[in-house]
Each structure stands twice: as structure tokens, then as C-alpha cells.
KOLKOLGU-974659 format. One line per 5 residues: for each residue x, y, z of N, C-alpha, C. Coordinates in Angstrom, 1 decimal. Example, Ala and Ser with C-alpha at 12.3 -4.5 7.8 and 13.67 -1.06 7.14 Angstrom:
2
13.2:-5.7:7.8:12.3:-4.5:7.8:13.2:-3.3:7.8 | 12.8:-2.2:7.1:13.7:-1.1:7.1:12.9:0.0:7.9
This chain:
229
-14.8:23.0:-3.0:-14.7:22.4:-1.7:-13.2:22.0:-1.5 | -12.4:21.9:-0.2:-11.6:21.9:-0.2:-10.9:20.8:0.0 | -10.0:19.5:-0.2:-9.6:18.5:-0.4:-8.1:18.4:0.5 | -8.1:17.4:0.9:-6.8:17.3:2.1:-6.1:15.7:1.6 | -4.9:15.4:1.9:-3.9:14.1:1.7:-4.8:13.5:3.1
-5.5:12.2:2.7:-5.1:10.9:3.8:-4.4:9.9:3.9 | -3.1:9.3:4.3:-2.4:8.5:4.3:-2.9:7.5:5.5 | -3.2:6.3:5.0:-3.0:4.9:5.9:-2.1:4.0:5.9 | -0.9:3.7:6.5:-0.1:3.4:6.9:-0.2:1.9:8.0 | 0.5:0.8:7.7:0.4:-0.2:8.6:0.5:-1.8:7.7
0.7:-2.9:8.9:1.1:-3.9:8.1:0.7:-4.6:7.1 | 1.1:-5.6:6.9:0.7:-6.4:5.7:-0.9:-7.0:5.8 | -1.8:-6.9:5.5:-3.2:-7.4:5.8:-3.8:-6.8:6.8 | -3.7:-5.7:7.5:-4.5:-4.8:8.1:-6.0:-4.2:7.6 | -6.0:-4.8:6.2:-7.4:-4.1:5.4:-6.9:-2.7:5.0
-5.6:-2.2:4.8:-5.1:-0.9:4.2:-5.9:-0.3:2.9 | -5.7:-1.3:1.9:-6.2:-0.8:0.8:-8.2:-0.8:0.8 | -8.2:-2.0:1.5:-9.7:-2.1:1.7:-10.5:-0.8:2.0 | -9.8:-0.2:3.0:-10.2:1.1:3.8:-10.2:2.2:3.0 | -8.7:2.6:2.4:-8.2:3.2:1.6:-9.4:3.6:0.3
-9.4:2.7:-0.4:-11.0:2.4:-1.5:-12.0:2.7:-1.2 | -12.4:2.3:-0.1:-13.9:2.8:0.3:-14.0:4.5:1.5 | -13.1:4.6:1.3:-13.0:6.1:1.9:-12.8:7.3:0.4 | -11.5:6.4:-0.1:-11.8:7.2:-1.1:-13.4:7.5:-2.1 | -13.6:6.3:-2.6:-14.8:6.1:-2.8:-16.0:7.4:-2.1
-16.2:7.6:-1.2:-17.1:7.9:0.0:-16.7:9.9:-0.8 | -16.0:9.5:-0.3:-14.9:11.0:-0.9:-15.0:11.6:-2.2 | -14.8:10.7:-2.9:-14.8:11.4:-4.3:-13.5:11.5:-4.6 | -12.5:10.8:-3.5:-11.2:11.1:-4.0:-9.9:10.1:-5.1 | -9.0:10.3:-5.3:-7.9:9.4:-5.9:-7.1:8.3:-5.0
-7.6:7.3:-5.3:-7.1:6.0:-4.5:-5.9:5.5:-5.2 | -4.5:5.6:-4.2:-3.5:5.3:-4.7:-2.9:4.3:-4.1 | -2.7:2.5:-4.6:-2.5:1.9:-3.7:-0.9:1.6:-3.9 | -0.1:1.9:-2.6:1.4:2.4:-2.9:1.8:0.3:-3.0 | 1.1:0.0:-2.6:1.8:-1.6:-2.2:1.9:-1.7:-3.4
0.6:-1.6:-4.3:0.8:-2.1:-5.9:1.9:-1.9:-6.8 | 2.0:-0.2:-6.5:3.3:0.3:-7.0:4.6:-0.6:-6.6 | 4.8:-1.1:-5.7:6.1:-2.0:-5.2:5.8:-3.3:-6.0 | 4.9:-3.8:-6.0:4.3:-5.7:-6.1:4.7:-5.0:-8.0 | 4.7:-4.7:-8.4:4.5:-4.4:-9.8:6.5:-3.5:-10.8
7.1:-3.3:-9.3:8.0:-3.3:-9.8:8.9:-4.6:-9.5 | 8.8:-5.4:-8.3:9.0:-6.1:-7.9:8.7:-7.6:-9.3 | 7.2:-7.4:-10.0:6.9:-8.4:-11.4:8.4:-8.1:-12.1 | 8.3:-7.1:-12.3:9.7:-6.6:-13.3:10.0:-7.4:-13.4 | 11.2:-7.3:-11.9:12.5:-7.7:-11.4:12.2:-9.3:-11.8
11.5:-9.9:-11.7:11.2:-11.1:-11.3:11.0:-11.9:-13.0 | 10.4:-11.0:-13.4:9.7:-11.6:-15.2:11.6:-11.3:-15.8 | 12.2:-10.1:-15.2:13.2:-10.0:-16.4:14.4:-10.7:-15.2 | 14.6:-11.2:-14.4:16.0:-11.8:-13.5:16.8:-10.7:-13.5 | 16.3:-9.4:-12.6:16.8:-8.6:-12.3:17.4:-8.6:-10.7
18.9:-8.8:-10.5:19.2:-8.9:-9.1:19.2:-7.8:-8.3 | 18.0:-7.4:-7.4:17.9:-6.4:-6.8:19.2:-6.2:-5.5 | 20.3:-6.8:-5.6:21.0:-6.2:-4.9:22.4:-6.0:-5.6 | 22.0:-5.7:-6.9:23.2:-5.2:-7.7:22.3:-3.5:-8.3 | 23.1:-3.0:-7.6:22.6:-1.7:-7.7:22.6:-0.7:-9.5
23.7:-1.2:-9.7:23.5:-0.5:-11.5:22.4:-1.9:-12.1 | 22.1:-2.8:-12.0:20.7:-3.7:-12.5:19.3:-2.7:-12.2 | 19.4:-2.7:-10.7:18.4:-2.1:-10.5:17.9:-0.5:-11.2 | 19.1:0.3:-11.0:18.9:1.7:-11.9:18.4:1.4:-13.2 | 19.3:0.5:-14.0:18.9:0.4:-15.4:17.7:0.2:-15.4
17.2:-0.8:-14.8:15.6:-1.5:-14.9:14.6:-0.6:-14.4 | 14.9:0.0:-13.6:14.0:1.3:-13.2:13.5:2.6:-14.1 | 14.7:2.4:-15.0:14.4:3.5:-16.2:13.9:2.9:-17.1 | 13.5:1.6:-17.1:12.5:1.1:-18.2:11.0:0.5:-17.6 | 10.8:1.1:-16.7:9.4:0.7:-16.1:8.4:2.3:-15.8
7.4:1.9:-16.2:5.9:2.9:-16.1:5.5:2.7:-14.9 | 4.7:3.3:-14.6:3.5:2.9:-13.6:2.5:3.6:-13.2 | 1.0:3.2:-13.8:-0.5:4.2:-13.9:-1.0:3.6:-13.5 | -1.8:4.1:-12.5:-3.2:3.7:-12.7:-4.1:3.9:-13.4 | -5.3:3.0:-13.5:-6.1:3.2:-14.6:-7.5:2.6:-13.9
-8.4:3.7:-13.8:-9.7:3.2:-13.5:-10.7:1.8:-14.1 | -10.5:0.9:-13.7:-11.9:-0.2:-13.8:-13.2:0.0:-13.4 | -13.8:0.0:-14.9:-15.6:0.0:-14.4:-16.0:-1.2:-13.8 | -15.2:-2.5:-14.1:-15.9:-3.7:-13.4:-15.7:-3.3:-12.2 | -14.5:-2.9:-11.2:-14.4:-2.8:-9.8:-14.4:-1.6:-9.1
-14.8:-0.4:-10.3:-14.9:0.8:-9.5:-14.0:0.9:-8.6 | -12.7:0.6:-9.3:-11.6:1.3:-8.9:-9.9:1.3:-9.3 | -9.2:1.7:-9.1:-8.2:1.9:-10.2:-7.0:0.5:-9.9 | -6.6:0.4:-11.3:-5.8:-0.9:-10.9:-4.4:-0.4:-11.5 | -3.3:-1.5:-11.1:-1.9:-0.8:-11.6:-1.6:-1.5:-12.7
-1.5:-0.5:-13.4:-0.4:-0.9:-15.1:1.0:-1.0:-15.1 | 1.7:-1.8:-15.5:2.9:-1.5:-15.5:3.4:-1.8:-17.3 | 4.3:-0.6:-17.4:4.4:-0.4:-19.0:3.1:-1.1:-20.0 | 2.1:0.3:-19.5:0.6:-0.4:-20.1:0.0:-1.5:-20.1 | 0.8:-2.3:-19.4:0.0:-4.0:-19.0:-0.7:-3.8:-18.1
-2.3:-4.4:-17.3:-2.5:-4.3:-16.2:-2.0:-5.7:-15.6 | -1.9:-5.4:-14.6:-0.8:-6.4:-13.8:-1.7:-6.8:-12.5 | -2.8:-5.4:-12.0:-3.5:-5.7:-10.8:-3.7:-7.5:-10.3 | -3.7:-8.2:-10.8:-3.9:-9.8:-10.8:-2.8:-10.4:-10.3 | -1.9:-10.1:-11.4:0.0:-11.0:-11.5:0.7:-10.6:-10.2
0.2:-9.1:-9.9:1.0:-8.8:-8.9:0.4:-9.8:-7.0 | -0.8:-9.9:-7.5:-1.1:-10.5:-5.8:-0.5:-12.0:-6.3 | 0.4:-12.6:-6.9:0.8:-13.6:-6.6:2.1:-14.7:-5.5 | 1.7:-15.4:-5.4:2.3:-15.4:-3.9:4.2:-16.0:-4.3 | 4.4:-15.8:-5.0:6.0:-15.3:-5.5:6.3:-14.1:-5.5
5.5:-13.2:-5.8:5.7:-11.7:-5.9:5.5:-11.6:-4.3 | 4.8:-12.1:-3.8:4.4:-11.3:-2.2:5.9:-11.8:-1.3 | 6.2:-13.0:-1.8:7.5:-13.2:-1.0:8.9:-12.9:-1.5 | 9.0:-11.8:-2.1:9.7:-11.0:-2.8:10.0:-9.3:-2.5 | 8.3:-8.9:-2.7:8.4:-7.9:-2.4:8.8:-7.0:-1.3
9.0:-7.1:0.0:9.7:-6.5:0.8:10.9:-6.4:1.0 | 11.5:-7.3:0.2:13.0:-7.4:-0.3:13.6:-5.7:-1.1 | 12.3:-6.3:-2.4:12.4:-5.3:-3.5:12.3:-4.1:-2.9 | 10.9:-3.7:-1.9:10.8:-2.2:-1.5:11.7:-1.6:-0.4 | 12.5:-2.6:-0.1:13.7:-2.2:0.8:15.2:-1.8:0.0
15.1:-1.8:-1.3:15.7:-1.2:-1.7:15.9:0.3:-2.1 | 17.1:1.0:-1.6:17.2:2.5:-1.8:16.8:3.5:-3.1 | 16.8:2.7:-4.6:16.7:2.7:-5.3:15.7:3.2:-6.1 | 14.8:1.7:-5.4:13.4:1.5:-5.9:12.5:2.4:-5.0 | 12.6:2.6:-3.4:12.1:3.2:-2.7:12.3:4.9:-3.1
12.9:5.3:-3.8:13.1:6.8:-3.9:12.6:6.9:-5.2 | 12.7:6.2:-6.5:11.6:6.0:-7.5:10.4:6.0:-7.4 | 9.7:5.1:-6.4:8.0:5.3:-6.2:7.6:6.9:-5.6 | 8.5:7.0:-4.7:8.1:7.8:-3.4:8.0:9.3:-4.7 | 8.6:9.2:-5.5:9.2:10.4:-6.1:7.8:10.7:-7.4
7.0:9.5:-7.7:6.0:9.6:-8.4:4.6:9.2:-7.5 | 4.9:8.6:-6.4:3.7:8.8:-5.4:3.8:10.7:-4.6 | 4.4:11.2:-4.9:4.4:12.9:-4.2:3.6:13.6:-5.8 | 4.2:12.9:-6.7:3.4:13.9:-8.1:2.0:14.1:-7.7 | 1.7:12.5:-7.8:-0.1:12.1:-7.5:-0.2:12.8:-6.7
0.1:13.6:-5.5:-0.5:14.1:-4.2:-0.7:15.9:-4.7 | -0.2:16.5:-6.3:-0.1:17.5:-5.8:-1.3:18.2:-5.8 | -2.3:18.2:-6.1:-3.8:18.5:-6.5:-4.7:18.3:-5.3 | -4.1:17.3:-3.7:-4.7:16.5:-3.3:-5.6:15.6:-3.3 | -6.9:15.9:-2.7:-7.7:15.0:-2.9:-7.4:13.7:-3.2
-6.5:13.0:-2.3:-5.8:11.5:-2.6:-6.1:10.5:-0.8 | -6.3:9.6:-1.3:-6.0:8.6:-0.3:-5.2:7.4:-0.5 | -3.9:7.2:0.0:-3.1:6.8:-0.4:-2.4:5.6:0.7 | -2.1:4.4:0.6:-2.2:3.8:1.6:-0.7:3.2:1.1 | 0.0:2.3:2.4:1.4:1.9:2.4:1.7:2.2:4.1
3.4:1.7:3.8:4.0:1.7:4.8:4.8:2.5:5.4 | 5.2:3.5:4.3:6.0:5.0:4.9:5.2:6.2:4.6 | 3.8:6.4:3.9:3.5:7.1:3.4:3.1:8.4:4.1 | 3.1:8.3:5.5:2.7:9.8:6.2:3.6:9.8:7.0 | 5.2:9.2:6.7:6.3:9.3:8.0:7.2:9.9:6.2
6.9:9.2:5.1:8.0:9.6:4.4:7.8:10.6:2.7 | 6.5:9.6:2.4:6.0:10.4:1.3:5.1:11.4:1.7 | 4.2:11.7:2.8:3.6:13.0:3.2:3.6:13.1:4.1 | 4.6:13.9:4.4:4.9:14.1:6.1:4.0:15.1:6.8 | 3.4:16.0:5.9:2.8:16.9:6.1:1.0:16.6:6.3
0.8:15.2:5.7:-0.5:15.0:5.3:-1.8:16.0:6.4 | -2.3:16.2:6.1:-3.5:16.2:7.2:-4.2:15.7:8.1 | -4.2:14.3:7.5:-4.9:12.8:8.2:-3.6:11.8:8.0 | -3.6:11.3:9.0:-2.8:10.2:9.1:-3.4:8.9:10.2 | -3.5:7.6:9.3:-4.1:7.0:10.2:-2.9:6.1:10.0
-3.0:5.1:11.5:-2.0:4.0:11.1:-2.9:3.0:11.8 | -3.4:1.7:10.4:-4.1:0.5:10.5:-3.6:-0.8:11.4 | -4.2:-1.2:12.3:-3.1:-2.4:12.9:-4.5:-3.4:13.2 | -4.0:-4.7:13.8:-5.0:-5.6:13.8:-4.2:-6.8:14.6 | -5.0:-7.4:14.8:-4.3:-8.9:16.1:-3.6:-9.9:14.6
-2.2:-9.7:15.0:-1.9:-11.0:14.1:-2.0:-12.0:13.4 | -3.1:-12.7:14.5:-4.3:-14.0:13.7:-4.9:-13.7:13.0 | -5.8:-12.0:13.1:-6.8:-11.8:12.5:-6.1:-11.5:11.0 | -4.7:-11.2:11.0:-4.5:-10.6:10.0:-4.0:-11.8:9.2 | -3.7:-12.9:9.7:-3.5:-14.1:9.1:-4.3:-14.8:8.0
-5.3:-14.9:9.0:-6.9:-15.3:8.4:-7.5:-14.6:7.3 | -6.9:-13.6:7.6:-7.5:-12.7:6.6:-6.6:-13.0:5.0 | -5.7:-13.1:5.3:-4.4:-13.2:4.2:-4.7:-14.3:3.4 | -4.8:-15.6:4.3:-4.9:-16.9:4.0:-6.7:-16.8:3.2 | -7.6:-16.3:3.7:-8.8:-16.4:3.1:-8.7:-16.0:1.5
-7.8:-14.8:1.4:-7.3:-13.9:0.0:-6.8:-14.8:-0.8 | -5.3:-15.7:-0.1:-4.8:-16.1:-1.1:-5.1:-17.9:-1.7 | -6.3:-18.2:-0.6:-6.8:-19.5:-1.1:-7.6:-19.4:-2.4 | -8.5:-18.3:-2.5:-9.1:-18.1:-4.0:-8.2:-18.2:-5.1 | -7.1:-17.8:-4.8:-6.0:-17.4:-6.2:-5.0:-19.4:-6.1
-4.7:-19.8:-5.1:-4.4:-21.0:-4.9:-4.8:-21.7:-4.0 | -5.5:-22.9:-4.2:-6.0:-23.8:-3.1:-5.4:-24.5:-2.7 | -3.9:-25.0:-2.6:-2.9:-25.7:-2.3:-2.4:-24.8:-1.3 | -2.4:-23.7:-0.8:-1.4:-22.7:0.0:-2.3:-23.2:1.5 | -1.2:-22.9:2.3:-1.4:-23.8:3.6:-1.4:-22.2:4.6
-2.2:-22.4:6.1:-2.1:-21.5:7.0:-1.0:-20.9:7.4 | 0.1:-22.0:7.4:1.4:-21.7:8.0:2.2:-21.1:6.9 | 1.9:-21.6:5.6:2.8:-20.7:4.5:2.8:-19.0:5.1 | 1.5:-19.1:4.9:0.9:-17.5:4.9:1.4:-17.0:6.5 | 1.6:-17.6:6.9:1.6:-17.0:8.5:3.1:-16.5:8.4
3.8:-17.9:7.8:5.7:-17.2:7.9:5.9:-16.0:6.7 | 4.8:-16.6:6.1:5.2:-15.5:5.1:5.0:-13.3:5.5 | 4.1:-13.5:6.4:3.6:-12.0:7.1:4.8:-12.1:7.9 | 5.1:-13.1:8.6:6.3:-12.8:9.6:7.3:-12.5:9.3 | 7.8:-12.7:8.2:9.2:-12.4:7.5:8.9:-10.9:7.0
7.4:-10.7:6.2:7.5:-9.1:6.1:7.4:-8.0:6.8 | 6.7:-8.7:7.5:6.8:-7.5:8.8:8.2:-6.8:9.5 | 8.9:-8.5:9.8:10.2:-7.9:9.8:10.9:-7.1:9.1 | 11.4:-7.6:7.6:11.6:-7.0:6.6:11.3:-5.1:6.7 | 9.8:-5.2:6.6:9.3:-3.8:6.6:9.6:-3.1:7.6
10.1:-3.4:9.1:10.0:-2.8:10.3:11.4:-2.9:10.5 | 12.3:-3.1:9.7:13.6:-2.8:9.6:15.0:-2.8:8.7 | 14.2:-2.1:7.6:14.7:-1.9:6.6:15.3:-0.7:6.9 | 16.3:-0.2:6.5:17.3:0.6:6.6:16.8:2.0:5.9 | 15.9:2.0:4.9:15.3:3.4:4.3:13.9:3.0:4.4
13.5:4.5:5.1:11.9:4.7:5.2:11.5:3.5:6.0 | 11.6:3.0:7.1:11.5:1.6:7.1:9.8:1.7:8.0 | 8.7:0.7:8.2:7.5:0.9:8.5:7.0:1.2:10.3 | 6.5:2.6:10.0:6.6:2.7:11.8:5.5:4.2:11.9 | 5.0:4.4:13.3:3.5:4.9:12.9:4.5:6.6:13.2
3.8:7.1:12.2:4.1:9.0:12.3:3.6:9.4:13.6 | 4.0:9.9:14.4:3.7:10.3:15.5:3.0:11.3:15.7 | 2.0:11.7:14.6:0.9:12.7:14.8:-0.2:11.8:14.1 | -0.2:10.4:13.7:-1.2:9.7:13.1:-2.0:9.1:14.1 | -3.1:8.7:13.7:-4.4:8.1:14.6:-4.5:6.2:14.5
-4.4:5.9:15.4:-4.3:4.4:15.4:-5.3:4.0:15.9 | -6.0:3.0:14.4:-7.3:2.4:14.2:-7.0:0.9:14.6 | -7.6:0.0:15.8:-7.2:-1.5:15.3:-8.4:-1.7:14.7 | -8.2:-2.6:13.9:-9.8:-3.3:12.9:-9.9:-4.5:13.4 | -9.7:-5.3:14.2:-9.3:-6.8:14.7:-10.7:-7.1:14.4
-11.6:-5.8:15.5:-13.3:-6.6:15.3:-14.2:-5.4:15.7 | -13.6:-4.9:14.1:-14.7:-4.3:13.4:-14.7:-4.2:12.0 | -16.2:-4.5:12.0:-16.4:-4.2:10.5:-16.1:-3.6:9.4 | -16.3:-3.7:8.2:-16.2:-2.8:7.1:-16.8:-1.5:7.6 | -17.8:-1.5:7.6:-18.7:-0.6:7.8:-18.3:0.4:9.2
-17.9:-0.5:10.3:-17.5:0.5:11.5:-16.0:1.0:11.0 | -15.7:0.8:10.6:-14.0:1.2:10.4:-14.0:2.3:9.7 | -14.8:2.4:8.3:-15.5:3.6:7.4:-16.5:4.8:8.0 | -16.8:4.0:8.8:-17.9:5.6:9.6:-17.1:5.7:10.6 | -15.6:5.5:11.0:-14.8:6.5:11.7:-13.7:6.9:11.5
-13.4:6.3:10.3:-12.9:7.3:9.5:-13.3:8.6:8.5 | -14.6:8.2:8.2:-15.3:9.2:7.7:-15.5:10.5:8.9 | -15.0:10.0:9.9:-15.7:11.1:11.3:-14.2:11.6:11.1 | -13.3:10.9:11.2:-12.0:11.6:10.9:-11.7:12.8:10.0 | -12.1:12.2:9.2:-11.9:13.2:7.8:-13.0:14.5:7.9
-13.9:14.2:8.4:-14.9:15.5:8.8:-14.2:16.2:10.0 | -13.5:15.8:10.7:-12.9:16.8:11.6:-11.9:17.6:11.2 | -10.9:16.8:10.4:-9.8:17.4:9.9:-10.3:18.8:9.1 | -11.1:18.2:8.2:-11.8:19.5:7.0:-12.5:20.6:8.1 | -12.7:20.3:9.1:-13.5:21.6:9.8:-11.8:22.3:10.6
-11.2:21.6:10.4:-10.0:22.4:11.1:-8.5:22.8:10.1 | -9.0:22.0:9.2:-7.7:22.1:8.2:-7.7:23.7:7.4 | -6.7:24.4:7.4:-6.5:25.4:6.7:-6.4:25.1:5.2 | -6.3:24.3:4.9:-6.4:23.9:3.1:-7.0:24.9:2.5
């Protein structure tokens, strides 16, 4: 059966990876979540006081960092290692989150992932989600969706995430905090976040799990009846 690249693309709490997982899932395919990859080089930088805007720090540190995924039977689904540590946890921390777009805006770090996020793709059968991933790491994809959502909703949503992990975090943290990445990500100087112009734009503001998955699942049935793969 023949297998095609889906890349989902779009901001910070859009439900990217949510979608990403359960499509893959649905699929049978390799769920690659590109944020992780950043949030996990980004732990590095941070556990070792690596100044990401001193460019020979960055190179050196780069050559001493891994990054796998590794399938979880608790969550039926793959989480990121970094130099064999699972990190999936450390990395949703909200010091790493206000960091990370810093970190993935660097030229460095950004051509390091992209350069082991294209390995993963070559077999297909991947769904792969982030911010440049069907404008920069598969330009060619077959499916390209770009996820968006009403700002509140994506707020609410953020804030709901990161009150489990801390109950002290306030609405407005979270709120400046999306605001500053968004920026960040929508004008960064390499690969910077913006929709591929042959991609399909989903808002999820108010829809479901479930409705968002049965049209993208209609997506992906169309592409395969038309895709030369």
C-alpha cells in the first residue's frame, strides 16, 4: 500500500501534535513531533549554560546531542530521547517553552533538526508536525495542512496543559508567553512560520477531536487516490 509525507504546520497550541498522533495513529504511520526535537535541544542549552547566540557554543553543543524517538506502550506513542534520556516530560516545562523559540531561531540548530527530520521522511509513511515543515523540511509533501485556531481558544487551551504540570501559572503568563512566540516564530530570519501555499487550512477553534480527524482522514483519502507515490 502506498504511503505519502503529511506535514501539519501552525502555531503554538493549535492541537498540532494532538492531530498529528491521532492521524498518525489512524494510519499506521510514524509520528514525528518536530516541536520536541527543538524543546529537547533547547533542555541542553539550558541544563549545560550554553549561549545560543554565540555561534561556535552552539556548533560544539550540537555535536554532542542525540535525538530518538522511542515508542511508549503507556501512551501509544513515541516520545523524545535526548542522548538516551527520555526528556518527553522536562521538555513541556515552562522555562523550556519560554526559551524555545529563541533556540529554534537559530541558524544552526535549525539546519541540524531539519537535516535529521528529512532522514525520518525517507521511507514515508510519516506525519510530522511543526512550523516550517511543509514550506522547509518537505516542500514536496503530498498533504500539507496548516492548523490555526482563535487566539483565546488557543490560550485556554495552553493554560488548561500547563496548570496540571504547575498550579501557580497564571492566564496572562501563558497568554504573553504564546504572544512573544508567535512573534518570535513568524519572524525569524530562517525558515521562519508561515502557511506553504499549496497547504489546506484547518481552524479547530470549534471542533472537536473527532471532527478535525474525520477531515483529515478525508484529506488523506483524497491525496492517496490522486497521489502518484
Amino acid at each position: 500500500m502506498k504511503k505519502i509525507i503529511i506535514t501539519i504546520d501552525g502555531y503554538s497550541s493549535c492541537g498540532k501534535s494532538t492531530l498529528a498522533k491521532a492521524l498518525a495513529a489512524e494510519l499506521n504511520y510514524v509520528f514525528v513531533d518536530s516541536g520536541a526535537m527543538y524543546r529537547a535541544i533547547t533542555l541542553y542549552f539550558l541544563r549545560n549554560h550554553i549561549d545560543w547566540n554565540n555561534k561556535s557554543q552552539v556548533v560544539k553543543a550540537l555535536e554532542n546531542i542525540t535525538l530518538e524517538f522511542g515508542y511508549c506502550d503507556d501512551n501509544a506513542t513515541s516520545e523524545i530521547y535526548l542522548n538516551d534520556e527520555n526528556v518527553e516530560w522536562l521538555i513541556r516545562d515552562m522555562v523550556v517553552a519560554e526559551n524555545v523559540s529563541e533556540v529554534a531561531a537559530v541558524k544552526e540548530v535549525r539546519e541540524f533538526a531539519v537535516r535529521q527530520q528529512r532522514k525520518m521522511g525517507d521511507t514515508k509513511g510519516i506525519v510530522m508536525d511543526g512550523r516550517d515543515i511543509g514550506t522547509t523540511v518537505f516542500p514536496d509533501a503530498e498533504l500539507k495542512i496548516f492548523l490555526t485556531a482563535d487566539p483565546a481558544v488557543r490560550v485556554e487551551r495552553r493554560f488548561r496543559e500547563m496548570l496540571t504540570k504547575n498550579p501557580h501559572i497564571t492566564i496572562d503568563e501563558v497568554k504573553t508567553n504564546l504572544e512573544v512566540r508567535d512573534y518570535i516564530d513568524s519572524h525569524r530570519e530562517f525558515s521562519p512560520l508561515k502557511k506553504a501555499d499549496d497547504a489546506i487550512v484547518l481552524d479547530n477553534s470549534n471542533l472537536s477531536m473527532k471532527d478535525q480527524l474525520k477531515i483529515a482522514l478525508k484529506l488523506v483519502k483524497e491525496r492517496l487516490e490522486t497521489s502518484k507515490v
